[in-house]
C-alpha positions as CSV (number, residue, x, y, z in Angstrom):
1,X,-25.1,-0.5,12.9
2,X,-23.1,2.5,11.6
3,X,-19.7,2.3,10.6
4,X,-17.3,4.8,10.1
5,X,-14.1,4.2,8.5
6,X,-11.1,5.8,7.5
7,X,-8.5,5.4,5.2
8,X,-6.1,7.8,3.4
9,X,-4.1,6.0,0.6
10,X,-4.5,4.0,-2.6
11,X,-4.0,0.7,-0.6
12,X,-6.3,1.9,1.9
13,X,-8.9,2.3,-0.4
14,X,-8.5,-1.1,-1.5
15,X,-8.8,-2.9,1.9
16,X,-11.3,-0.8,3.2
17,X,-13.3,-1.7,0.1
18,X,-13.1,-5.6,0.9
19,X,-13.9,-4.9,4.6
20,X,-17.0,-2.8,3.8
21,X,-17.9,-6.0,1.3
22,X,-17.0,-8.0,4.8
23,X,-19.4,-5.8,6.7
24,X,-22.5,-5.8,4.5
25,X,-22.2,-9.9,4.2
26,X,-22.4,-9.7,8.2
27,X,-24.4,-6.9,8.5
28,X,-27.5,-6.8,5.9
29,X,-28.5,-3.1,7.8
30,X,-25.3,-1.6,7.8
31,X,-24.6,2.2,7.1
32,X,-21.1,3.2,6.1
33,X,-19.5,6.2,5.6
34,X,-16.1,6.5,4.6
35,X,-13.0,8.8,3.9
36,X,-11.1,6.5,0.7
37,X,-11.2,6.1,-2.5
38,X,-13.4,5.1,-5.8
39,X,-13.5,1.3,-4.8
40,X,-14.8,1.6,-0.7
41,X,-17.2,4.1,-2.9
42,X,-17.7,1.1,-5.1
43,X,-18.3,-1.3,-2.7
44,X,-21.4,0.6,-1.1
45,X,-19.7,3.0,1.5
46,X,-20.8,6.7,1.3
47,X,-17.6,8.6,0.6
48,X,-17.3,11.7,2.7
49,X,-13.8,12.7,1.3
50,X,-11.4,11.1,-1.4
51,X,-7.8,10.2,-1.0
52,X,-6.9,12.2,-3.5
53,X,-7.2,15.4,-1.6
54,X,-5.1,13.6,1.4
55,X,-2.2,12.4,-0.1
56,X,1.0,14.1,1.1
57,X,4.1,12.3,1.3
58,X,7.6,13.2,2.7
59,X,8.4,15.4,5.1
60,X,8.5,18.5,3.8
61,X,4.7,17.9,2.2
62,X,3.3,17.8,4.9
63,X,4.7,20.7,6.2
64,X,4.0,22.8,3.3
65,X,0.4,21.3,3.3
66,X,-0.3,22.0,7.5
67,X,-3.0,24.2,6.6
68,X,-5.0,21.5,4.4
69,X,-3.9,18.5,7.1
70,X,-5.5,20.9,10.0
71,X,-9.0,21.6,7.7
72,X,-9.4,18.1,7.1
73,X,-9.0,17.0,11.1
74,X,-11.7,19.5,11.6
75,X,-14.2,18.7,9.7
76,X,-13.7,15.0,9.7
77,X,-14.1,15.6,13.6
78,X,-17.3,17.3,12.6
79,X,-18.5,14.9,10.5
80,X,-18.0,12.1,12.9
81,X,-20.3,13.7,15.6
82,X,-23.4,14.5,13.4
83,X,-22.9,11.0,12.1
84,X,-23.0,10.0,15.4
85,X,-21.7,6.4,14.6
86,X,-21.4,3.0,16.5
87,X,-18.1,2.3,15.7
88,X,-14.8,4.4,13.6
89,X,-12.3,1.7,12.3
90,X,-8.9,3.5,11.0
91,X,-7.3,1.8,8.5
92,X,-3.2,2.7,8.5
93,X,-2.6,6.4,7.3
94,X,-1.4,6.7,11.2
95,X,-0.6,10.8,11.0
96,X,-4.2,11.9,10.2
97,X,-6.1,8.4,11.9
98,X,-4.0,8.4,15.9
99,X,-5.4,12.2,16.0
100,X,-8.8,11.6,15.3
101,X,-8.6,8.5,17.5
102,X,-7.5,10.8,20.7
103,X,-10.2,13.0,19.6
104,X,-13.0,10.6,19.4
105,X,-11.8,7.9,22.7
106,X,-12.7,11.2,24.4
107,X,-15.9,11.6,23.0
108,X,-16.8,8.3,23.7
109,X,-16.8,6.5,20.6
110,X,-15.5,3.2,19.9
111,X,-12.3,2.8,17.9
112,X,-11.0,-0.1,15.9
113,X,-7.7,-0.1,13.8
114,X,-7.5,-2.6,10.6
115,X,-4.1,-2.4,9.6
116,X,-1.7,-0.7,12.4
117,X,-0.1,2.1,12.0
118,X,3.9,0.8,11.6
119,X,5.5,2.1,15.0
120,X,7.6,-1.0,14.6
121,X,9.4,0.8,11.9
122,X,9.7,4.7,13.4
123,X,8.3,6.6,16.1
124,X,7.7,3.2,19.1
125,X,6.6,5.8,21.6
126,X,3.0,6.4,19.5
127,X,2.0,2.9,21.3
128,X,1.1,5.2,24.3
129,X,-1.6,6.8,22.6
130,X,-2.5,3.7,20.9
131,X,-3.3,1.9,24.2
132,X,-5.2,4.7,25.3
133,X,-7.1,5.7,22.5
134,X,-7.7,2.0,20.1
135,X,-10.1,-0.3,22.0
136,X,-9.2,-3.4,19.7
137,X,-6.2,-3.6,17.0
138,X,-6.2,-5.9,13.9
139,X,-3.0,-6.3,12.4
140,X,-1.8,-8.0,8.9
141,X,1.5,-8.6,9.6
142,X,2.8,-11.7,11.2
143,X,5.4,-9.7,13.0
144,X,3.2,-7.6,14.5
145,X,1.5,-9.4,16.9
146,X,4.6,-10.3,18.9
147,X,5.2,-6.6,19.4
148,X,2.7,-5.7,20.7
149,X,1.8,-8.5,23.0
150,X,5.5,-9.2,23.8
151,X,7.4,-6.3,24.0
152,X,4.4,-3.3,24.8
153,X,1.9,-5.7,26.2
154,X,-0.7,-4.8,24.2
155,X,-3.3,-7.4,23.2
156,X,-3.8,-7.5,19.4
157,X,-5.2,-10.2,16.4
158,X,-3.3,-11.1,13.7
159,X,-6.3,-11.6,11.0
160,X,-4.0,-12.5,8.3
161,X,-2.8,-10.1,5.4
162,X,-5.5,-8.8,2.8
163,X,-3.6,-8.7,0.1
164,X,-3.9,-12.6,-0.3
165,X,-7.7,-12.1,-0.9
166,X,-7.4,-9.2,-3.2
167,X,-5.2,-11.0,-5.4
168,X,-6.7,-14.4,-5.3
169,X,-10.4,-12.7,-6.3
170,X,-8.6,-10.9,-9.4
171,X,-9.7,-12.4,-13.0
172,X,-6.8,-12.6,-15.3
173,X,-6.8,-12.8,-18.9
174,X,-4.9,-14.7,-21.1
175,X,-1.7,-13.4,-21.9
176,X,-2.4,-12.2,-25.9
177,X,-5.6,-10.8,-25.0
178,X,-3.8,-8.6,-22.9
179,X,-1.1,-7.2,-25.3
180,X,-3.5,-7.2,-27.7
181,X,-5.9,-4.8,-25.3
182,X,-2.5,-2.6,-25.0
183,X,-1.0,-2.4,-28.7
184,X,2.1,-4.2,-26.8
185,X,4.8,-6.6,-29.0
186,X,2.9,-9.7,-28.9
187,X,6.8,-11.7,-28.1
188,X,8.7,-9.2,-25.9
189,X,8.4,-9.9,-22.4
190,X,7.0,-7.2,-20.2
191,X,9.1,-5.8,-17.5
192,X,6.7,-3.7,-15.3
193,X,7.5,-0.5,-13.9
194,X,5.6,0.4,-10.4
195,X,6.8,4.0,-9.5
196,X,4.1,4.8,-6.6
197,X,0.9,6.5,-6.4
198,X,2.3,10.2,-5.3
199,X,3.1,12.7,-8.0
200,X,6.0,13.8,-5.9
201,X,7.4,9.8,-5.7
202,X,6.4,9.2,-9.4
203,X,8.1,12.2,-10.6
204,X,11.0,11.2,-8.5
205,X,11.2,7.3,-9.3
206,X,9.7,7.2,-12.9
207,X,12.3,9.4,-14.2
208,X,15.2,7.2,-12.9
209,X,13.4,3.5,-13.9
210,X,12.9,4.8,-17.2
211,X,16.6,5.7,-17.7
212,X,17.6,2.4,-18.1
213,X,15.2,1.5,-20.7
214,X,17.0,1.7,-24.0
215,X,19.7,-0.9,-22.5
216,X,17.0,-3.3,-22.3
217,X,15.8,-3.6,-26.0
218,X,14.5,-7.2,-26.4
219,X,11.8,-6.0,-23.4
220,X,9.2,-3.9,-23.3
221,X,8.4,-1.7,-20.7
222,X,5.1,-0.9,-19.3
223,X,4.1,1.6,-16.4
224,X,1.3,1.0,-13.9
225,X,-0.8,4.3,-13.9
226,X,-1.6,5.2,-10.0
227,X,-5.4,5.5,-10.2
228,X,-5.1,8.9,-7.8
229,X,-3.3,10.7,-11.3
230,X,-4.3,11.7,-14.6
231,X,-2.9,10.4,-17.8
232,X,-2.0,13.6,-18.9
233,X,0.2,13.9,-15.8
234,X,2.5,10.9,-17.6
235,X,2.2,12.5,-21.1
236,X,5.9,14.0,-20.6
237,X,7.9,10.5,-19.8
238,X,5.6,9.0,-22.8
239,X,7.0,11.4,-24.7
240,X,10.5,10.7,-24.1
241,X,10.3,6.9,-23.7
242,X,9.3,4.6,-25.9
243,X,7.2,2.6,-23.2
244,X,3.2,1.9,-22.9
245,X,0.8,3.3,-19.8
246,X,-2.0,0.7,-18.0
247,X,-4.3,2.7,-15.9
248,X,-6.0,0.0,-13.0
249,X,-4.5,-2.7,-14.2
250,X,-1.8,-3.4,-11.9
251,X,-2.2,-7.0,-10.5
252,X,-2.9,-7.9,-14.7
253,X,0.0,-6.3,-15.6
254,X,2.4,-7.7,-12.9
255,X,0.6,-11.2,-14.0
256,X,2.0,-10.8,-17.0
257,X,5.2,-9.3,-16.4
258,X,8.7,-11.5,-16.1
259,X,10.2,-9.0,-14.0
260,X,9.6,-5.5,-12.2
261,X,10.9,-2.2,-10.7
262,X,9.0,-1.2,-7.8
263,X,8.9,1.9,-5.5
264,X,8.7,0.9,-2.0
265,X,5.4,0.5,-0.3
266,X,2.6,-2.0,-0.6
267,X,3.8,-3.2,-4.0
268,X,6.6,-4.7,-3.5
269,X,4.5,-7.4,-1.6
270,X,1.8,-7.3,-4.1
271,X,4.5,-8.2,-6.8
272,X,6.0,-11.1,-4.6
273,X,2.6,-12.3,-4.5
274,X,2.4,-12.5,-8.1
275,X,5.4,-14.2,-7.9
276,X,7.2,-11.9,-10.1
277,X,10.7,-11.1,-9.2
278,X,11.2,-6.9,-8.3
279,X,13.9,-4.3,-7.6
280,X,12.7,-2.3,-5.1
281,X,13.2,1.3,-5.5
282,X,13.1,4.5,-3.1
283,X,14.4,7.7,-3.7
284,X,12.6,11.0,-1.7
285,X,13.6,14.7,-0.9
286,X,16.6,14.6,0.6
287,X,15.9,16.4,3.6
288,X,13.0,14.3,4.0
289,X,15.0,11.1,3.4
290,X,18.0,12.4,6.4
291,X,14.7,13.3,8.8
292,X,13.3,9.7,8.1
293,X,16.9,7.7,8.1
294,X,17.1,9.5,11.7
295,X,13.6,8.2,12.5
296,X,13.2,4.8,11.1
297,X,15.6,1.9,12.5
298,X,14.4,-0.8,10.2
299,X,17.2,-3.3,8.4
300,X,15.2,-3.3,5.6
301,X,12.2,-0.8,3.3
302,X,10.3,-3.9,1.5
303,X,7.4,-5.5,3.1
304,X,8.6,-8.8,1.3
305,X,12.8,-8.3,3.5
306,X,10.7,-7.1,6.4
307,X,8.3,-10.3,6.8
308,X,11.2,-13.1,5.6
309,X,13.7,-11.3,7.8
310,X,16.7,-11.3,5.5
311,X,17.0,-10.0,1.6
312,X,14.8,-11.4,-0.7
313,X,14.7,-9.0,-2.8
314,X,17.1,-6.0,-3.8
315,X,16.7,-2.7,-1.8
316,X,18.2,0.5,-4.0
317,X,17.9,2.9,-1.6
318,X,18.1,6.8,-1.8
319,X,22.5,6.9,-2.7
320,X,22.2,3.4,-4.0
321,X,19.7,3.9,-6.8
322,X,21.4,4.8,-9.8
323,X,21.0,3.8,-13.2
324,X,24.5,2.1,-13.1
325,X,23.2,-0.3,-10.2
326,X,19.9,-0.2,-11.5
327,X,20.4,-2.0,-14.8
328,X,23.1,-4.5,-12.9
329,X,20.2,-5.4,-10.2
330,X,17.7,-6.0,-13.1
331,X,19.6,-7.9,-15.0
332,X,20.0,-10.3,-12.2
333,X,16.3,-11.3,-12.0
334,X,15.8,-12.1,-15.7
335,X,17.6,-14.5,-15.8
336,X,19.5,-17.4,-13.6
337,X,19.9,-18.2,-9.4
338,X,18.7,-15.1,-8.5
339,X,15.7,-14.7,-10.3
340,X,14.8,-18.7,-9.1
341,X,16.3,-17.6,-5.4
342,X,13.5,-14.8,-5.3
343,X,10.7,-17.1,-6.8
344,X,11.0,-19.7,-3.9
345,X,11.4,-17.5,-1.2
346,X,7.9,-15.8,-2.7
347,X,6.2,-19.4,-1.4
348,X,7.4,-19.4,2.2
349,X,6.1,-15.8,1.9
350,X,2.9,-16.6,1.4
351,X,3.2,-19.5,3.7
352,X,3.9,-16.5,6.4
353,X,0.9,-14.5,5.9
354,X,-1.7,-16.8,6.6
355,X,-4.7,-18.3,4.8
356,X,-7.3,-16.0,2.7
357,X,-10.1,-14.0,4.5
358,X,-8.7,-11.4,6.4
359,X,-11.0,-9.1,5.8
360,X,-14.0,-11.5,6.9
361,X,-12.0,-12.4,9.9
362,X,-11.8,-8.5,10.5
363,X,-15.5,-7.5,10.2
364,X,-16.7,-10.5,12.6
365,X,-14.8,-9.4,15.1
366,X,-15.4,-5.4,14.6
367,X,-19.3,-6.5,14.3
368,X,-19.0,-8.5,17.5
369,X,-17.3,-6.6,19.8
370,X,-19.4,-3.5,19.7
C-alpha cells in the first residue's frame, strides 16, 4: 500500500520514524512518503519536505510567516494527489495537518491521525472538523480517550504512548565513556539544560537557564543541541558560559544527568521517563503568551502534571520564571523530599501510559482498516 504521512516537529519526526519502522515490519511492499525530519528519512520514508522549513512557533510567527504556511498547504495538497495514496496519517502539528485533512476527506482519501491534535488543552470546538474529516484517531495519552468517547462522543484508541518504546530501544553508555566522549569533569554531576528545538524558544529560554549557572559551581552544565539548529547558532551562549553542547544526544545525556531544566513540550515527559528530576520552563512573546493564556484552560503546561493530574513537577511559567525562582526550584531537586517525591511519582507515570509498542499497535490498525 502507499502511505502518506505527515509530521511537522522534532518529536514528530521521531514517532513517525518508529511507525514507518511499524509499517514496513507489517507491510514488506509498502511506499512511504513523508513530510518530517532526518530519522522518518532514516527509517526508509521518502521525505517530500523537512521540518525545518515548517517550524514556527508562537503567535506572532505564524503570522509573520502566512505566506510560507499558505505555499506549503498548496503544494503539500499537490503532492498528495499525484501521489495518489491509500491512506494520509497526520501525526500532531494540528494547524498545518486539520487543513489538509478537510482538504483531502473531500477528495476522498482516507485519513488517520497518530497522536491528536491537543483540543483538550485550547480551541475544543476543532472536534467538529475532526469528526468530519479523521476516519480513525489514535491517541497516546491516557486522558484522551475519555474525551473523546465521553464528553464529544467520538470513538478513538488509546495505543499507548511512544515515547516508552523510543526510550526503552536507546543504547546507553557507561557513564565515563560519556564524559570522556565530551571533555566533561569526570566527578561533577551533570545538570542538563533542554531549552526547546525553536530558535525563537531557545533564544528565549537558554539565555535565562544559563543565568543561574555560576551559582551552581560543583555542577556542570550541559545543553542538548535541537537537531533542527546549527552549532554555530549556540556559539554566542558558549561564549559567555562556561558550559558544554551535545548535539543528538538527548536521551544519553538526560541518562546521565542528576537533574534538569526543561522548556515545556515533549521533554518534560521524556525526562520523567528517564527518571530524572526537571524544572519545567516556558517563557514566549508576550503577546503570544496573553493570546494563548486566553485560549488554553489547562491547570497545568507539562505533559508529566497533565497525565498524574496534580504537580509533579515545578511549572515556571512566563512571570514566574526568573533567575531568583529558578535557582530556588533547582536546588530543590538535587537534593532531599522533593527530588525523591518527583522520582516515585515518575513510576506511577509510567504505570499510566501503558506497556511498550505503541507504534506497532498503531500500524496494525492503520494497515487493517484500509
Amino acid at each position: 500500500m502507499k502511505y502518506y504521512i505527515i509530521a511537522g516537529e522534532a518529536s514528530g519526526d521521531l514517532h513517525g520514524s518508529n511507525l514507518i519502522k511499524a509499517i514496513f515490519a507489517k507491510d514488506t511492499n509498502a511506499q512511504i512518503r513523508c513530510w518530517g525530519g532526518d530519522q522518518m528519512e532514516k527509517a526508509g520514508g521518502t521525505l517530500v519536505k523537512h521540518y525545518k522549513e515548517m517550524a514556527f512557533m508562537g503567535f506572532l510567527e505564524v503570522i509573520a510567516n502566512l505566506n510560507a504556511i499558505f505555499k506549503n498547504i498548496k503544494f503539500c495538497k499537490a503532492d498528495i494527489k499525484s501521489y495518489n495514496p491509500d491512506v494520509i496519517i497526520f501525526i500532531d502539528y494540528s494547524g498545518f495537518n486539520l487543513r489538509i485533512a478537510s482538504w483531502a476527506k473531500k477528495h476522498n482519501y482516507r485519513t488517520n491521525y497518530y497522536i491528536s491534535p491537543q483540543i483538550w488543552a485550547s480551541r475544543e470546538g476543532r472536534i467538529k472538523n475532526i469528526k468530519r474529516d479523521i476516519d480513525a484517531m489514535f491517541v497516546i495519552l491516557p486522558f484522551e480517550k475519555d474525551f473523546y468517547e465521553k464528553k464529544h462522543n467520538y470513538p478513538v484508541t488509546f495505543v499507548g504512548h511512544p515515547l516508552i518504546d523510543a526510550i526503552g530501544n536507546i543504547s546507553i553508555g557507561d557513564d565515563q565513556g560519556f564524559r570522556n566522549e565530551y571533555h566533561l569533569d569526570p566527578k561533577k554531576p551533570i545538570i542538563a539544560l533542554l531549552p526547546g528545538s525553536r530558535k525563537q524558544e531557545v533564544r528565549q529560554m537558554l539565555g535565562l537557564m544559563l543565568k543561574i549557572t555560576p551559582s551552581f559551581s560543583e555542577y556542570q552544565f550541559v545543553i542538548a543541541g535541537a537537531p533542527s539548529l546549527e552549532i554555530d547558532f549556540y556559539s554566542e551562549f558558549l561564549k559567555s558560559y562556561k558550559v558544554s553542547l551535545v548535539f543528538n544526544r538527548a536521551y544519553e545525556l538526560l541518562s546521565h544527568a542528576h537533574a534538569a531544566l526543561v522548556t515545556s513540550g515533549t521533554a518534560t515527559l521524556e525526562t520523567a521517563l528517564l527518571k530524572v528530576p526537571q524544572v519545567v520552563c516556558y517563557k514566549g512573546n508576550w503577546i503570544s503568551y496573553q493570546i494563548a493564556k486566553r485560549l488554553i484552560t489547562l491547570e497545568y503546561i507539562s505533559l508529566v502534571n497533565l497525565i498524574m493530574g496534580k504537580e509533579v513537577v515545578k511549572e515556571l511559567i512566563q512571570g514566574d520564571l526568573t533567575t531568583k525562582k529558578l535557582k530556588q526550584e533547582l536546588t530543590k531537586i538535587l537534593d532531599g523530599p522533593s527530588r525523591e517525591a518527583q522520582i516515585k511519582a515518575y513510576t506511577e507515570l509510567e504505570k499510566k501510559l501503558g506497556g511498550k509498542g505503541a507504534s506497532e499497535h498503531a500500524a496494525a490498525l492503520i494497515i487493517e482498516n484500509v
